[in-house]
N, C-alpha and C positions, 0 to 999 in steps of 0.2 A: 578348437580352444586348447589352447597348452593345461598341462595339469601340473607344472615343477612340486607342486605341495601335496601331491593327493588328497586335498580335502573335500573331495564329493562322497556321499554318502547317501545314505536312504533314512527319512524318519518318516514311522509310521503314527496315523491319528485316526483312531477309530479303524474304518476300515477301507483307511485311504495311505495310500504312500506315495513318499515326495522324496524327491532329490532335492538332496542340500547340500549348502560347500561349507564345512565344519569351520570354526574359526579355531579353536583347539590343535587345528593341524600345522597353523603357523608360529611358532615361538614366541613368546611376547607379546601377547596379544590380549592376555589375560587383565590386565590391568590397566588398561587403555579406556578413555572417556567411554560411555554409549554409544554417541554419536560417531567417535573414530573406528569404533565397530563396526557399526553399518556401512560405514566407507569401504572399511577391511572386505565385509563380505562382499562390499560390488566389485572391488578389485581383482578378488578369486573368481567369482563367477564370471568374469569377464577377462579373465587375464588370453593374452592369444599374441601374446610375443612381442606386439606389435604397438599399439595402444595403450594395453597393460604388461607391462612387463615382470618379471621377477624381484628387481633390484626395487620398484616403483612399491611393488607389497612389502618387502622385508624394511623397506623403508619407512610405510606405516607405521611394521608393528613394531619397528624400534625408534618411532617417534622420543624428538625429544622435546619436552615438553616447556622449556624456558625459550628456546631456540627458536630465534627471528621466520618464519615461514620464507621457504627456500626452495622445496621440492615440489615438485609440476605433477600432481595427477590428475588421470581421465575418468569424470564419473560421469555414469549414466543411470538417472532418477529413472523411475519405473513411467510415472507418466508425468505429464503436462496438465497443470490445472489453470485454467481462467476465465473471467469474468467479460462483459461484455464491450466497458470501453478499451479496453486491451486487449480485447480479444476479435472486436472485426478489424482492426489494422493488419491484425494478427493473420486474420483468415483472408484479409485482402491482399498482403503481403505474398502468402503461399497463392496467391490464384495470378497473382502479375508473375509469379514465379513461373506459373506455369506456363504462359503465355512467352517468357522469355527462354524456356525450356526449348519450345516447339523452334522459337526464331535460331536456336545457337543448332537445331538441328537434332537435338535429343528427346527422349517422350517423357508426354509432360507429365503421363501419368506415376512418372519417379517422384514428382513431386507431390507426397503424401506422407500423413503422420506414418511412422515407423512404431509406434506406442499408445498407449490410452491416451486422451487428450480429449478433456470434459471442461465445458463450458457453461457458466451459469449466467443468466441474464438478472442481472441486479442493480448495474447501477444506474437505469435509467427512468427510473419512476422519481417524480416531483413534487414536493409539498406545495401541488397551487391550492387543495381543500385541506381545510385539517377541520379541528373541532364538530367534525357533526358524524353522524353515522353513513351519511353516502361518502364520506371522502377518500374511502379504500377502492371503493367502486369508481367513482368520478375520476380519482388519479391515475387507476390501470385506462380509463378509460381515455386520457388524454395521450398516456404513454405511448399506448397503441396506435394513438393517432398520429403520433408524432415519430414513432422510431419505425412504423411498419414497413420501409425500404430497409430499414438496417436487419429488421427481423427477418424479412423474407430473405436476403441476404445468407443472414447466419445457415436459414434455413436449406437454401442450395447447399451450402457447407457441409450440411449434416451429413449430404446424400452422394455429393460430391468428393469427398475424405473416407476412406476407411478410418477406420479407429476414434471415429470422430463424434461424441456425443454434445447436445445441449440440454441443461436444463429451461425449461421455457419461463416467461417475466412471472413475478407475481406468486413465487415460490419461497424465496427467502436469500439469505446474502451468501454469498459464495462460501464464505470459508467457515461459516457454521451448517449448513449445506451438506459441505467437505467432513467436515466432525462427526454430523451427525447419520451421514448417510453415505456419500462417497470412498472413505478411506477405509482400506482393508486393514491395515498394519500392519499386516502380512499377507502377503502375495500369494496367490497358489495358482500357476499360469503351465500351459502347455510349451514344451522348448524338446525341439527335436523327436516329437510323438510320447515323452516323457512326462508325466506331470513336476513340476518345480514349484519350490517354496524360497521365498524369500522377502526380505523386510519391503513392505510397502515404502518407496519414497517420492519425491514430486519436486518440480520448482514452476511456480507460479508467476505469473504477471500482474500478480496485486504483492508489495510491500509485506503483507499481515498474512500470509499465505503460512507461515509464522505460527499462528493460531493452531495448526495440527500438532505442531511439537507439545503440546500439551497432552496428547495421545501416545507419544512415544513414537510419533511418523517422521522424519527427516525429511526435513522442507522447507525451503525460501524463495524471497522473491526476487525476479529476473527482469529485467525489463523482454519488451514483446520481442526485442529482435533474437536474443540469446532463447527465448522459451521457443522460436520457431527453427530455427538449428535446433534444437534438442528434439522435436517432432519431427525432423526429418533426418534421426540419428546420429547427430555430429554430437559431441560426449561433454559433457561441462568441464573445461582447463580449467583447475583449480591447483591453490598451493596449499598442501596442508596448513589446516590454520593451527593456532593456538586454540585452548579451549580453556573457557575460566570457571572455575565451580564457585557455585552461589550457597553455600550450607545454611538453611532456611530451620532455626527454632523456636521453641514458643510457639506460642496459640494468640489467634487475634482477639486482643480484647472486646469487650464489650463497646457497642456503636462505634464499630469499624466495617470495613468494606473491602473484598477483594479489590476495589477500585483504588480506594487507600491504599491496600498492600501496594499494587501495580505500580502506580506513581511514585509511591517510596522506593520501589526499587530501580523503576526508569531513571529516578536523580540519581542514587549510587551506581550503578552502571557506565552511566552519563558520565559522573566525576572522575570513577575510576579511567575509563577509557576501552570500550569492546567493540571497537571499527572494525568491521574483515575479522573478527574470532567468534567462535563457539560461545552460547555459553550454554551450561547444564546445572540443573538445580538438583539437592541433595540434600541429606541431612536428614532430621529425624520429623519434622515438621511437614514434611512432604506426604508424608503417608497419609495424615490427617488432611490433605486439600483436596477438595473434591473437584470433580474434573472442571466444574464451571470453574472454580476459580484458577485450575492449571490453565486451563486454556484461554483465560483471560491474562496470564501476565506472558503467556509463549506468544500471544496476539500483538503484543508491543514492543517485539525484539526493534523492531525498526528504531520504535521512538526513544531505546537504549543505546540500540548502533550495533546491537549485533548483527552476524550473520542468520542465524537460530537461536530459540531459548529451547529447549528442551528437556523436556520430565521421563523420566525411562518406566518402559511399560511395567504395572504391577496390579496389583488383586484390584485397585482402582478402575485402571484401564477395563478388565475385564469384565466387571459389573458394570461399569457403562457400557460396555456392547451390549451385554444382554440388558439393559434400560432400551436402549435406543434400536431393538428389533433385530440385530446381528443372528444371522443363521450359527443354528450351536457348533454345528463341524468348523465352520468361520472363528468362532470364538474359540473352541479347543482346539485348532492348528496355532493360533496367534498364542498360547498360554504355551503349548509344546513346544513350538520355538524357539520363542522367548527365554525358557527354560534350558532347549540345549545348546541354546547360543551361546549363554550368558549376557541374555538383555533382562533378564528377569531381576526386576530388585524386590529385597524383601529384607530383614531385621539381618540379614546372616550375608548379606554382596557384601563385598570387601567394596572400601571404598576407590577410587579411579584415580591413578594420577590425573594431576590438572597442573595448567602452567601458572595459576594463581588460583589464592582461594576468598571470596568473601563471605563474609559473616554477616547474618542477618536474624538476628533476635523479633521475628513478628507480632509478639508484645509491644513490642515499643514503637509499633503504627499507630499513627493518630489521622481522625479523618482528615481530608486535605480535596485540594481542586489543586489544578493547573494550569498556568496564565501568566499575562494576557494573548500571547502567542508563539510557544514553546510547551509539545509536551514535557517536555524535563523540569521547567521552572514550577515545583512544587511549592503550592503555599498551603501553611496547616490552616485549618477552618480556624482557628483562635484569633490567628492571624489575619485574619484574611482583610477586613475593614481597611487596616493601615496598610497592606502590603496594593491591596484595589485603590485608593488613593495614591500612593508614592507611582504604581504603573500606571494610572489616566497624566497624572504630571508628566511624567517622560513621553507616553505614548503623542500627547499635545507638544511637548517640545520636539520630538521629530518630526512632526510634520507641522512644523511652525504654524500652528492652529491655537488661538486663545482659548480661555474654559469657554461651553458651550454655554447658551442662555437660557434658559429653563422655559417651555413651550405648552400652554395649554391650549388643548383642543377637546373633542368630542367627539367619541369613540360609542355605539351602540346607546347614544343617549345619556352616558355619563362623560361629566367634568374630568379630565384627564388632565396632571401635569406628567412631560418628562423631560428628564434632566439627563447630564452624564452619569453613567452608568445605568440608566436605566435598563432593564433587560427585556429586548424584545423578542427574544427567540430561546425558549425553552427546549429542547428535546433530546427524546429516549431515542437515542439513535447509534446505528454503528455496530458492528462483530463483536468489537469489544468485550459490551457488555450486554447486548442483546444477547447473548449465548447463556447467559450464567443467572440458572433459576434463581441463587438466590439474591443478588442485586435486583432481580426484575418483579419479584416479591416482594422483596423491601420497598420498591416506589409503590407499588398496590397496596402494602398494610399502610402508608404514609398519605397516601391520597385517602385512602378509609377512613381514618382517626380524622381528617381534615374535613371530608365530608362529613362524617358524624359532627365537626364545630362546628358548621354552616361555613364555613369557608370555599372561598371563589377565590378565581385567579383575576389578576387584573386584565384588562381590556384588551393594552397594546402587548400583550406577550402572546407570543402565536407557538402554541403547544406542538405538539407531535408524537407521537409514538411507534416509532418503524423497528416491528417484531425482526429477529433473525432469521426464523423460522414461523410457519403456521402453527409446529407446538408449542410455542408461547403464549401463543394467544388461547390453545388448549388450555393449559394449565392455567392460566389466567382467571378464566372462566369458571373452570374446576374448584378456584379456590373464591370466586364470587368475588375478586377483584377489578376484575374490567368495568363493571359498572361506575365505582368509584373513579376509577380512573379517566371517564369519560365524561363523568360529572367534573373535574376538573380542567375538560377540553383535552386529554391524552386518548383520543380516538384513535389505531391504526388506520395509516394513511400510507401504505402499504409495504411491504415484505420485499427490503432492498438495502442500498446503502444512499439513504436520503443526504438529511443535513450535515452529513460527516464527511461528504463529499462536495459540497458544496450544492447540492441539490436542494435547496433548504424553499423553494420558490419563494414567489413578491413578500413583502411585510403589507401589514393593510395601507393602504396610500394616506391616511390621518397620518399613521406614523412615519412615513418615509417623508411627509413633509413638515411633519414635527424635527425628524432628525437634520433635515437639509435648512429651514429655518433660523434653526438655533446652534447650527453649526457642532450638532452633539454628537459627542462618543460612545456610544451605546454599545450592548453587551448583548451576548448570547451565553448561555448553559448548556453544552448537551454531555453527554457519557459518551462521547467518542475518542478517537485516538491520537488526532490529527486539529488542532488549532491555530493553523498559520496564517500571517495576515491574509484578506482576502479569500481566503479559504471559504468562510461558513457563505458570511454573505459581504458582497460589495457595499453596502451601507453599514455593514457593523463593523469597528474597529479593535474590541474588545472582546474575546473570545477565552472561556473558562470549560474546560472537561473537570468533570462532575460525577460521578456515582448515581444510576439513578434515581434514588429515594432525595439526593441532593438535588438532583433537577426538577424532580415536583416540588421542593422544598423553594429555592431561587425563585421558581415559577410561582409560586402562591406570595413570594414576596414583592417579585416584582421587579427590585433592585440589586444591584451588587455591594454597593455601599452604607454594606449592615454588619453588624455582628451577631452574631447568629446564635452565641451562648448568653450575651446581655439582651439585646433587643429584641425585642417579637416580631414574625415573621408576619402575622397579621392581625386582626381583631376580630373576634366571634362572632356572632349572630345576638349574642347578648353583654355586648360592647368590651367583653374580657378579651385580654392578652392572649397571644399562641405562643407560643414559644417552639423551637424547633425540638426540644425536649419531650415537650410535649404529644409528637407527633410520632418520635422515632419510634421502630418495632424493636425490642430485644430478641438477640441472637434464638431464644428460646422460640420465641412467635415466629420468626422466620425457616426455623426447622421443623417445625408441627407444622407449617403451613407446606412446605415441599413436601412432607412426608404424607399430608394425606393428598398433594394435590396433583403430583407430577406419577404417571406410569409409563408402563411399557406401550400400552396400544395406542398414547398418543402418539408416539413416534412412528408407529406401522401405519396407522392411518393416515398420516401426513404425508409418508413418501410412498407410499401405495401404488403410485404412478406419476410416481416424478418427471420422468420425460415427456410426458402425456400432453399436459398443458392445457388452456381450457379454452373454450369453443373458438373463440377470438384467434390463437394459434392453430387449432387443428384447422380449423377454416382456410389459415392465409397460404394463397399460393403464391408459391416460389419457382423460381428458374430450373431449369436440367441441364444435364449435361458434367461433361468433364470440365470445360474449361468457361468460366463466366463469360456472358453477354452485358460490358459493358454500355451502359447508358450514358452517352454522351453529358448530356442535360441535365443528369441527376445532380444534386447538393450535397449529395451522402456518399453515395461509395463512387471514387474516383479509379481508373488507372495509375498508380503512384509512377514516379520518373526516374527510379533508382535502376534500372535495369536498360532504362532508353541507352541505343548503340556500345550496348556491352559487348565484347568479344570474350573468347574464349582465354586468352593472354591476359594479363591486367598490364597496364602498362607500370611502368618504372615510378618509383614512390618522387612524388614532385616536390623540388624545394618550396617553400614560403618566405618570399618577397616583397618588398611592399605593403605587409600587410597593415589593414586600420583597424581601430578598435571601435567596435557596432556599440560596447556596451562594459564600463566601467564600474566593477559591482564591490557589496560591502561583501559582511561574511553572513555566512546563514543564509544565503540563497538560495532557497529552495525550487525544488522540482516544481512548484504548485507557483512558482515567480515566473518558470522558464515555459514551463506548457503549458498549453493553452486548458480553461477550467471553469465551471461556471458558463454564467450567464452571456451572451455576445450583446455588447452594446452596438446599437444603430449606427455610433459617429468611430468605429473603428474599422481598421482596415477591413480585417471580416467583414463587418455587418454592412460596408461600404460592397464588396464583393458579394453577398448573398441578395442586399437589394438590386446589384447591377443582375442577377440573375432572375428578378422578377419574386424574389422570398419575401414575403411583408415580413414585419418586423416582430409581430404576434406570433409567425409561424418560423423565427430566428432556433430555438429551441436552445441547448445548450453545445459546448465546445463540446462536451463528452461525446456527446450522440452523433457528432459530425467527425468522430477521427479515420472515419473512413473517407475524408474527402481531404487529401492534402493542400490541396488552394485555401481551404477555411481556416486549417491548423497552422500553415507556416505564416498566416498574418496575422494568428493569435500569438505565435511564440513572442515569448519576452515582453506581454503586449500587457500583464497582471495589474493591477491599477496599484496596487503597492511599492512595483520594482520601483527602486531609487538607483539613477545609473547617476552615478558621479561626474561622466561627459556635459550631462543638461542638467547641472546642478539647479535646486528649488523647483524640480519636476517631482511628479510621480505616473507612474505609467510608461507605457512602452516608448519614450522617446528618447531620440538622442540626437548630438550635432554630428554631421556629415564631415568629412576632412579631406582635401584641407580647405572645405569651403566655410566651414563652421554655421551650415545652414541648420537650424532648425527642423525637423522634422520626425516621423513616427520610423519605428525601429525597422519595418517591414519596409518603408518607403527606401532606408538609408541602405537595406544590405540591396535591393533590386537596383540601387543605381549604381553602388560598390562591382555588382556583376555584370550590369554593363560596362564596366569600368576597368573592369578585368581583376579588379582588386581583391584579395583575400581579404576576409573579412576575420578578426579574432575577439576574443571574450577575456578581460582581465578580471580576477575576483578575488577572494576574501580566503577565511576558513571555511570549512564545510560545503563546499559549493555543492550543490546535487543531493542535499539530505532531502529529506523525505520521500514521498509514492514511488513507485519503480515504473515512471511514467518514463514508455518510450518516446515520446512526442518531442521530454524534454532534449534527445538526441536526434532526434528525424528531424522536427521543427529548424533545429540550429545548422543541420546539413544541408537543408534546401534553402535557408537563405543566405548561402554559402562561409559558413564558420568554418574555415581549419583547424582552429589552433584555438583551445581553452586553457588560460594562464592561472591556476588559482594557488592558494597556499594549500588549500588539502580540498581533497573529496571524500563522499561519500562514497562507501562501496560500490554499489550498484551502479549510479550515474557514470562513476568513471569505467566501468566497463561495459556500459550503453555507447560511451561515445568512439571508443575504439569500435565498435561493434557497429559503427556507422563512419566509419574513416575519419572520424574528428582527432587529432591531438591531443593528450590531454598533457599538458608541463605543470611541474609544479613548483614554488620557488624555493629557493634554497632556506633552510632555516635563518632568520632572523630580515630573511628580503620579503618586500612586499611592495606594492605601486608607492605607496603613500613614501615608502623607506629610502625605493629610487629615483624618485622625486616624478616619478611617470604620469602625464595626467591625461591620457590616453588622447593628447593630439598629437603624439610620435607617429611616424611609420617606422614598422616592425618587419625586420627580415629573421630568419633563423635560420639556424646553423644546419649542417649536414646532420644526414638521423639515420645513415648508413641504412636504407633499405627499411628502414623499421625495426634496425634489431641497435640504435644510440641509447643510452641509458642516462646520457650526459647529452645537453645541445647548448651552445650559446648561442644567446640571444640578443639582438642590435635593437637600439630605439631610438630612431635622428628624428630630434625636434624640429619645426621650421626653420629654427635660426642655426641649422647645422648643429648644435649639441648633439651628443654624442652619448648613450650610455648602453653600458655590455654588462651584462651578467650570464651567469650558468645557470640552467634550470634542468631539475629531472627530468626526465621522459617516465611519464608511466602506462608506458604498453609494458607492463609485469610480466607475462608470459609468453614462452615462442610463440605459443598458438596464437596470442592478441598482436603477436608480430606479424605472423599470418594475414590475419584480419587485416589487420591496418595497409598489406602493402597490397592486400586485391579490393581495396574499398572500402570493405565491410566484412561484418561474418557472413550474409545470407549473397552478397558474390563469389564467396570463398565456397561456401556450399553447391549455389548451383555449378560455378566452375566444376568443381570433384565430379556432382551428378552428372554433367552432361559431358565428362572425357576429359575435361584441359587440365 
């Protein structure tokens, strides 16, 4: 390692000493965000001439802070965190690796994590029971039944990988997990027979990975191909970003919610604009938020558009270690640190340049939800009645759908109507706000006051309550909550990421033929992060994130189309009004109830033996060996085809000719439109391929639990029953016409005859293309049904550097161009221009209609960095990678 700054040092804690790389020793340094600190210190500890250079730190520390990002560094997070649908592609990825390792003639056993790289099994448990007390039981129990190829799987993994841990199912959601048990904050690791200190950081293959920053951890999410290069030590290309300060005053008023705060700030964020930047919170207000609620709005960087939210470590942080069972040497290296770093904030930190500042008076949050499919579109509860009408109007006029007709039936022996809006899916679900005692208190004092009126939930609303953690439901208990809660039908139905993921199982079949019937628009509630069409569930079109004490609150009403401060939510047992007033706990009831209910040993006893897992895992056997014994036959884990007849050379970056357009898209295209999610229907290409493989329909399971089988995923991609491709206009779902035969047909059909065709296939779209989850699928999915070339007005972070990361194009148009602009209607064929090797910044672009027309414009190229130049001209990053590993 070069040392040009000498800032390695020794700090002593207790009676331990650690090597440190002082940030003090580089000029300028002092006044630089938190976040661009922690960068600084990876930069030093890693400088070696080569990777890191000198000019690359003095360049940091003299960051400029208005200044468009320009500059190229190489960081490397301490470790890799991920969860399980991203995480066996993940693990299937590095094991075809290794197999293609052995073929190019190198040992496969290079291909290994090089760092920590922990895995939590969460998102595959399903709400088929809810409402009773076996249904925590009953749903591990199907889980199991259903994922135990993928789990035995992971399980080779564990034993087959150094450095490679899993949490096992049935533990709680990954990144409260991470929070509560996982993240050091600081690091204190062996380097060169030395012990070494330095900031714990990570990038994750969930979105909300995000969530740590609430701890003062530096951390985001990646999609799977970029987090598996970073396991097998290739360094994250980043440009320094900007970084924007949020200065948070005031105190939350009375019947508010960090879920409130959260969504007030996802819309300022939103408006303001924080794609690809930092952001850090500050100000005087900060002190007073206790870590549930940090870690609840660092949880939604996504749904703001940052890269990170982050809170910098202080006397908070550290009282939550020791809450949450942190060894004391652990907790007073992270405070000594912190201290001589200058990550410590406290009444006396000078405050940080930032390249912008926002202002946020959190007084002036008023409760609110978000809807009907956009976390950012905040509506205040006051509002809410006429703003739920004006969205089912529009929602019906996109999908040329008249109002629904009001449907009675009979539900458990009661008289049922439902209409639009009715709300059939209620649930406490999700990182979010599963993490944050005092939201998950508030819906227990709220279910209590409810029970105590004799109050029931209605029929067709199908409850849930999916804990974070197993100490939730400690505390819960503790404070004599859970029983109310369950008397309302809020039973855990188990310790994952349910309904937020689309994992939401069946609605009762009265309702699902109530809603297909009447043609109705119906609604769901939960406290999660994520409400995008198709998302919760395929028969609900309307979709509101909520605050928990809000979701038992919807759910005891039933409907969305109420107002919630005039009309009562229900009627009593002795035929009086509820009012939601009625019902709420004050701030005060909410803190006596944490304080006597929430400790330290629930947290020790929860992770006690977290890797351990219970009888059902320790029982399942798994394969050996170094390199997997693929199963021909299996529906689950495949051989992927990315590495079939690779050489060592990549060949010369190929023009794009010819090409046709698979798929004409608006804006707001989400990752959750593009990869596959949910449920498999029987009459889709998948479910067409799984029954061709002998899978009944009952044992289809979901797209999640199948990403290790790329035949299921690449005929789900683009396949979301919502995508609207503007090609097969008054469609919905994955179809589109073929060209230039203008035949009819499904998305998967159109790209496999395009490749017999020899035709490149391309993707024309909107704004934001690729916002939401940091699904790699939605780049693997598009390269196997051969996409070169994605044409949109902008992207989201992540996406667009998933598709580099899988040899996809990504163009973007020029400002004020777009299809509709250039009269484009995607029955052109598309040639592009030269892209000099992958290092073009500028391409033009040809589009000859049938009739000979003619149209040319210029679009950007954004492969942003040499390194995603790299990428793009050997395929991908993970051929870039094994190329370096095995010699080429």
């Amino acid at each position: 390692m070069s040392k040009n700054f000498n800032a390695q040092a020794e700090l002593r804690v207790g009676d331990q000493t650690y090597d440190i790389f002082r940030l003090d020793a580089v000029p300028g340094s002092e006044r630089l965000p938190f976040s661009l600190k922690i960068l600084l210190e990876n930069l030093l500890r890693h400088e070696d001439g080569v990777t890191v250079r000198r000019e690359d730190i003095e360049a940091l520390a003299a960051w400029d802070a208005t200044a468009e990002p320009a500059t190229e560094i190489q960081y490397r997070p301490a470790r890799v965190l991920m969860q399980d649908f991203t995480g066996v592609p993940a693990v299937v990825d590095l094991a075809a690796m290794r197999d293609a390792m052995s073929a190019l003639g190198g040992d496969p056993k290079r291909i290994n994590p090089l760092q920590a790289a922990e895995l939590v099994i969460d998102h595959s448990v399903q709400v088929d029971h809810y409402a009773s007390d076996s249904a925590f039981a009953r749903n591990a129990e199907l889980e199991f039944a259903r994922n135990r190829e993928r789990y035995a799987f992971l399980k080779w993994g564990q034993t087959a990988f150094d450095n490679f841990q899993v949490v096992p199912p049935d533990t709680g959601i990954v990144h409260q997990v991470n929070v509560e048990y996982l993240a050091r904050v600081i690091f204190a690791g062996e380097h060169n027979g030395r012990r070494q200190a330095y900031p714990d950081t990570l990038v994750g293959t969930d979105s909300h990975t995000t969530m740590i920053n609430g701890l003062g951890v530096l951390g985001w999410g990646v999609g799977g191909i970029e987090a598996e290069a970073s396991m097998l030590g290739q360094p994250v290309s980043m440009l320094i970003p900007q970084v924007v300060g949020m200065r948070l005053t005031g105190e939350l008023p009375e019947g508010t919610t960090a879920t409130d705060l959260v969504l007030t700030i996802v819309e300022r964020l939103r408006q303001h604009g924080v794609v690809g930047k930092f952001v850090e919170f500050f100000g005087p207000a900060v002190a007073t938020l206790p870590m549930g609620e940090r870690t609840t709005i660092a949880n939604m960087a996504p749904e703001y558009g940052a890269t990170c939210g982050l809170f910098p470590i202080d006397q908070e942080t550290l009282d939550f270690l020791r809450l949450t069972g942190r060894d004391p040497q652990q907790v007073a290296l992270v405070e000594a640190y912190a201290k001589e770093q200058g990550f410590f904030a406290d009444a006396t930190s000078p405050e940080p340049r930032f390249s912008d500042v926002l202002e946020l008076d959190i007084s002036s949050v008023v409760p609110c939800l978000a809807g009907p499919k956009r976390p950012q579109d905040r509506v205040a509860l006051t509002a809410m009645k006429g703003a739920f009408h004006e969205a089912l109007a529009k929602t019906q006029a996109e999908s040329g759908r008249a109002p629904g007709t009001p449907v009675t039936t009979e539900i458990d022996g009661q008289s049922c109507t439902l209409n639009d809006g009715s709300v059939v899916i209620a649930a406490i679900t999700s990182c979010t706000n599963t993490s944050n005692p005092s939201v998950m208190l508030a819906a227990g004092l709220v279910a209590q006051k409810a029970v105590a009126r004799g109050l029931t939930v209605p029929p067709w609303v199908k409850t849930s309550l999916g804990p974070g953690s197993m100490v939730v439901t400690r505390y819960l208990e503790a404070a004599g909550l859970m029983e109310p809660l369950k008397t309302l039908g809020f039973h855990v139905v188990g310790y994952g990421c349910t309904t937020c993921i689309g994992n939401s199982g069946p609605l009762r079949p009265e309702v699902s033929t109530a809603i297909a019937e009447g043609q109705l628009s119906v609604a769901s509630v939960l406290s999660g992060n994520r409400n995008f069409e198709g998302r919760v569930h395929a028969e609900i079109r309307m979709n509101y994130l909520a605050s928990p004490p809000l979701v038992v609150a919807y759910a005891l009403a039933g409907r969305m189309d109420l107002d919630p401060y005039q009309e009562a939510l229900a009627t009593d047992e002795n035929g009086q009004p509820v009012y939601l007033k009625d019902l709420w706990p004050s701030q005060a009831e909410i803190q006596a109830t944490i304080a006597s209910a929430l400790n330290a040993s629930q947290f020790s006893k929860s992770y006690a033996e977290v890797f351990a897992g219970d009888s059902r895992w320790q029982e399942l056997a798994a394969p050996e060996g170094q390199r997997y014994d693929w199963a021909t036959d299996s529906t689950y884990i495949q051989h992927p085809p990315y590495f079939d007849g690779m050489t060592l050379t990549p060949e010369p970056v190929a023009a794009i000719t010819g090409g046709r357009v698979l798929a004409l898209l608006g804006d707001s295209v989400t990752t959750d439109h593009i990869s596959p999610a949910g449920a498999i229907k029987a009459d889709s290409p998948a479910g067409h391929y799984l029954l061709d493989q002998g899978v009944a329909e009952v044992e289809f399971n979901s797209y999640g639990s199948r990403r290790g089988n790329h035949q299921v995923m690449m005929r789900g991609t683009f396949a979301n029953i919502r995508l609207r491709n503007k090609l097969a206009p008054g469609t919905e779902g994955g179809v589109t016409l073929h060209q230039p035969s203008g035949e009819p047909m499904s998305i998967y059909d159109a790209a496999m005859r395009y490749q017999a065709e020899s035709v490149p296939a391309i993707v024309i779209a909107g704004k934001e293309y690729g916002s939401g989850s940091s699904r790699d699928w939605a780049a693997k999915g598009p390269r196997l049904l051969g996409v070169r070339a994605v044409l949109a007005e902008s992207f989201e972070r992540i996406h667009r550097t998933n598709l580099v990361c899988m040899g996809i194009l990504p163009l973007q148009f020029a400002p004020g161009d777009n299809a509709e602009a250039l009269g484009l209607t995607g029955q052109e064929s598309f040639d592009i221009g030269d892209l000099d090797d992958g290092n073009a910044k500028e391409v033009q672009v040809t589009a000859t209609g049938a009739d000979g027309t003619v149209v040319s414009f210029t679009a950007r190229v954004r492969i942003d960095t040499p390194n995603e130049a790299d990428y793009y001209r050997h395929g991908g990053i993970l051929h870039y990678v094994l190329r370096r590993l095995a010699g080429g």
